[in-house]
N, C-alpha and C positions, 0 to 999 in steps of 0.2 A: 596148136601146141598140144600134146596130149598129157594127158592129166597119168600124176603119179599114182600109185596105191596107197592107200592112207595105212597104216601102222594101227594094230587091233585098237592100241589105246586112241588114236584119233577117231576111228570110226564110230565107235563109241557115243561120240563129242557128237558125232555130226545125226547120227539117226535121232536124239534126243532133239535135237535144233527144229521145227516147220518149218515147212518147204516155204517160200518165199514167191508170190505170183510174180508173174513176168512183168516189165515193166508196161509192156504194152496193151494187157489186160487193163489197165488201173489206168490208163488215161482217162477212156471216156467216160468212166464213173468222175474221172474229176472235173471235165468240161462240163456236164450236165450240171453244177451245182454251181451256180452263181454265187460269184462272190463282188463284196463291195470292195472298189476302186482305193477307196480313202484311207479306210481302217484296213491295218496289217493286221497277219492271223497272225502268234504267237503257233509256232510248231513246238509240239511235244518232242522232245529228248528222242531218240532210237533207244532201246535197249539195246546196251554193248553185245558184241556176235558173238558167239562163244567160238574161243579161242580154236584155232583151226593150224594143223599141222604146216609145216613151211612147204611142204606140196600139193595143198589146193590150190588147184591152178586160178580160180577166181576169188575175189574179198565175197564177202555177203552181202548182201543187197538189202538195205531196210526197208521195211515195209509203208506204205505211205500213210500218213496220218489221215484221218476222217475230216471230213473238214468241220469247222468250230463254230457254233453260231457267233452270232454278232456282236462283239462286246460296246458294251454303252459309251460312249466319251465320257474321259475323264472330266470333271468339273475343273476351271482355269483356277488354280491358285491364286488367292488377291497378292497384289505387289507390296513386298516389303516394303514400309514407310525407309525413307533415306537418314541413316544415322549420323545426328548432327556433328558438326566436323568440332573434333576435341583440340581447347586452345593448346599452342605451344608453349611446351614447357620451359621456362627462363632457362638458361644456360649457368649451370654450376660455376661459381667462381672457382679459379683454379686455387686448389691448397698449396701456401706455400712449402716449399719442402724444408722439413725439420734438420736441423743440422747438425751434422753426426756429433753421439756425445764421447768425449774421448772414454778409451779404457786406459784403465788404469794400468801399469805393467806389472809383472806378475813378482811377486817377492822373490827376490835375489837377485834380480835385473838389473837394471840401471839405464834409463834412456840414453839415448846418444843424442846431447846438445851441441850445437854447433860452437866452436870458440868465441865467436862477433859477437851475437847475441847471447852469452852469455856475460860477456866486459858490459852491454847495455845496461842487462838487468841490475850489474851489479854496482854500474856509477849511479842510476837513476837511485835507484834505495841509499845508498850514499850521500845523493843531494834532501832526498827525503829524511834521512837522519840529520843532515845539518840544519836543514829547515828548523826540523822538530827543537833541536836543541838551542837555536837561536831564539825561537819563540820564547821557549822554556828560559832561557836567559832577561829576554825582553819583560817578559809577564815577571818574571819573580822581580828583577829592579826596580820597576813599574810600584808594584804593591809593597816594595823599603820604603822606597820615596816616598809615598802616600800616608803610611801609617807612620814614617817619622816626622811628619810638617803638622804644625798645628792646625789644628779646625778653620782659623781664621785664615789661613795660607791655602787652602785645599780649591781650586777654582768650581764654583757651584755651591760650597757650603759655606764661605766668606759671605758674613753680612755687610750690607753697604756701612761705610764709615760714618760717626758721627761727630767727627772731626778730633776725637782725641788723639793723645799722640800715644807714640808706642816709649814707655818708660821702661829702661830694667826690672829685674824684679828685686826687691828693694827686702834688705835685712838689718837689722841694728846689730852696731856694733857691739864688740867685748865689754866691759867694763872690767877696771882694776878691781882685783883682789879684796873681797871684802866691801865693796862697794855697791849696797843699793841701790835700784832704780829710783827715778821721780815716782814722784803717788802712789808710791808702797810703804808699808810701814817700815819706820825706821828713818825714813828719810822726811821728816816734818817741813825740810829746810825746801821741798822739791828741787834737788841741785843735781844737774845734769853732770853727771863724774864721767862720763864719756867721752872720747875727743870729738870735738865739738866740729870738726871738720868732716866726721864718719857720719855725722845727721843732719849733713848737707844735702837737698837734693839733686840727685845725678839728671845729667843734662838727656832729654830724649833720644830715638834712633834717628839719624836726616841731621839732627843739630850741627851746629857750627857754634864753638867753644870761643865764647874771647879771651884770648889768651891773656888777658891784662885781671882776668875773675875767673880762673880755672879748677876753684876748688880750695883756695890756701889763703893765707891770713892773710886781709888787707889791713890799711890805717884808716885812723875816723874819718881823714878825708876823705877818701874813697866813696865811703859812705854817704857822708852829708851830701855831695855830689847831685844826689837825687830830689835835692831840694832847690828853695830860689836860694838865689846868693845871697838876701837881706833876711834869709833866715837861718844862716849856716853859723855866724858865731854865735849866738844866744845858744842853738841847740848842741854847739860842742863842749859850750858851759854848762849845760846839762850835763850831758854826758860826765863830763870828770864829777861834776858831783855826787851823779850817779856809783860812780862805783864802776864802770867798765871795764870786765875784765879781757874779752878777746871780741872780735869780727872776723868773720871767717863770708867767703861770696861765691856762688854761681852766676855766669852770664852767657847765653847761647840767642841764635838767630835761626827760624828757622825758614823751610824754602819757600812757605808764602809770605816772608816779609816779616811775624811776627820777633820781640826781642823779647825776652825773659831775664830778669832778674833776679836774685835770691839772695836777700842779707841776716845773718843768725847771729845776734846779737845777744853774750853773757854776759849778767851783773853778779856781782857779789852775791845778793840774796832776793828771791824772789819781791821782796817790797821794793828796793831801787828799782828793780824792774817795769813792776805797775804805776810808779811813780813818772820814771818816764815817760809811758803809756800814757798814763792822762794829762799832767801838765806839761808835756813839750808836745808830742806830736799829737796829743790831742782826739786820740783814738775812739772814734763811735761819738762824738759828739759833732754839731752843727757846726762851730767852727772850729773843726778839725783843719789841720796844716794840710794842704794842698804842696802836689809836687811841682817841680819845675816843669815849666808849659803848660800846665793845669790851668785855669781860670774859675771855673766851675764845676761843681760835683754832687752827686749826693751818694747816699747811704745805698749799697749795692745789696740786695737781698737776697744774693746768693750767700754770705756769711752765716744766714740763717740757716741752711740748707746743710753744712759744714760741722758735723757733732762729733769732740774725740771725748773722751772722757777727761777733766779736770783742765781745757783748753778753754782757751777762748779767739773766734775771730771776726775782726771790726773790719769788714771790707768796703770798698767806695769805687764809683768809677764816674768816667769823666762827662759832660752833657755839653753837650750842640750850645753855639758851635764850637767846636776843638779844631779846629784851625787842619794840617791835611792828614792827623791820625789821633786817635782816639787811646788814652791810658786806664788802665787798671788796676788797686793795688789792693793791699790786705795786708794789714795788721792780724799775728798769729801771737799768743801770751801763753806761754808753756812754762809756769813754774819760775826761774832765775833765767829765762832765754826769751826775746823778742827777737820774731821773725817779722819782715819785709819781701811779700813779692808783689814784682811791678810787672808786669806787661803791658807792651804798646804795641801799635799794628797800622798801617796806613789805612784810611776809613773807616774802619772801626773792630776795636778790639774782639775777638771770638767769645764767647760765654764759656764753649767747653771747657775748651783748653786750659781756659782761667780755675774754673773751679777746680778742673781734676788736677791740677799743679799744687792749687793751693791744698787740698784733700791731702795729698799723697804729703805734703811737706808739712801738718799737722800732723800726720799719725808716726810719721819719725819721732818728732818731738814728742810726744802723748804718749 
């Protein structure tokens, strides 16, 4: 192939370049130099050819390197110790997902409710308002009830009974015009101006009224009644001697069997009175008149127990054996009135019931 003419500027390029030995000069300088088998020689780079017009007809030929003496073996690296195996890491619980928060809509909107569930919302709040107001109705009758019933009625603050009875609540009557009380002054005579039937005692709550002593005047018979029969004329000759002016009586039963008696007996003047008292029926003394059925008695110490002011009472009751109920009775002396209450009971008469009877129908009189 024949080679082009190089252009001034390449020429230039190429005479600046040394000539390059042939290759076949440079062999046997290389055989003659033993080289070792094992270790490779690291060849140095060529210097790049300078740059040569696109009609040299051949590339340039580098020149061969010198050969390198022997380089030393590298020294073996020690082996990396083996990096210990990192535990596995637990597995994340998975986060529950948060749940979206509603927004709000935006002022001058108005969500779109469905019809259905809006009738839902608006019966459940409707039963919830009635709830409310039934309550509200429950709790406030609840607490009338409570605060109108007496302490003793209230279930948890009622004390256990001690067998008294439940009495009215107990007032004295009017008196006529101009007419003073007993044991005031003015009245020396102690003379009950009252109707003598308004300071009877009222029969308890439960009683059972005998209608034959309901509150209104009986006759001396009536009375004497309560005694034996071989001592009923002598003491109704008392009596007229006495001066009797009225008998007026209560008589009730109640549901355990107990009877109750009440006789309010007016004289002319407080001494006819106490005259009867001790020489006929014999009141506070050892041989006091015993009632019918009575056999034995003595002096009951509840009379003691018994204080009204300007009263007096001489109570007794009956001792073993009393045959299948036991009596109680008391003499009460108020001024120009003798009172009689009797109580009986199958087995044996109550102590309560006795005194607070007797108590309450003193302080009328008193």
């Amino acid at each position: 192939m024949t080679a082009t003419e190089p252009t001034p500027g390449e020429a230039t390029s190429a005479e600046a370049a040394p000539t390059e030995p042939a290759p076949s000069e440079a062999a046997p300088a290389a055989e003659a130099q033993p080289l070792e088998a094992a270790a490779p020689v690291p060849t140095e780079a060529a210097p790049a050819a300078p740059e040569l017009a696109e009609a040299t007809p051949t590339p340039p030929v580098a020149p061969e390197t010198p050969a390198t003496p022997e380089t030393p073996a590298t020294p073996a690296i020690p082996a990396t110790p083996a990096t210990p195996a990192i535990p596995a890491v637990p597995e994340t619980p998975a986060i529950p997902a948060i749940p979206a928060i509603p927004v709000a809509p935006e002022a001058g909107t108005v969500a779109a409710v469905p019809a259905r569930p809006r009738r839902r919302v608006l019966a459940s709040v409707a039963r919830w308002v009635a709830a409310v107001v039934v309550c509200g109705g429950l709790g406030a009758g609840t607490a009338a009830a409570i605060t109108s019933m007496e302490r003793t009625d209230v279930p948890g603050l009622a004390t256990e009974s001690d067998g008294r009875w439940a009495y009215p609540k107990l007032s004295l009557p009017p008196l006529p015009e101009g007419s003073p009380r007993p044991f005031t002054d003015g009245n020396d005579g102690e003379i009950h101006h009252a109707d003598l039937r308004r300071l009877l005692l009222p029969a308890p709550a439960g009683a059972t009224v005998d209608p034959k002593l309901d509150g209104g005047w009986v006759g001396v018979d009536q009375y004497l009644s309560v005694y034996p029969k071989e001592q009923r004329g002598e003491l109704k000759q008392a009596l007229d001697d006495s001066a009797l002016r009225h008998v007026t009586a209560r008589a009730w039963t109640m549901p355990d069997g107990t009877r109750s008696a009440v006789y309010l007996l007016r004289f002319k003047s407080v001494g006819f009175s106490e005259t009867f008292r001790d020489e006929a029926v014999k009141a506070g003394s050892s041989d006091r008149l015993l009632l019918d059925g009575v056999r034995i008695a003595e002096i009951d110490a509840l009379g003691d127990d018994i204080r009204v002011t300007d009263t007096g009472v001489y109570a007794a009751a009956e001792l073993k054996p009393y045959g299948p109920e036991q009596t109680r009775w008391a003499y009460i002396q108020a001024g120009d009135t003798l009172a009689l209450v009797v109580q009986s009971r199958k087995g044996e008469a109550a102590t309560v019931p006795f005194q607070q009877t007797v108590t309450l129908q003193n302080q009328l009189l008193g």
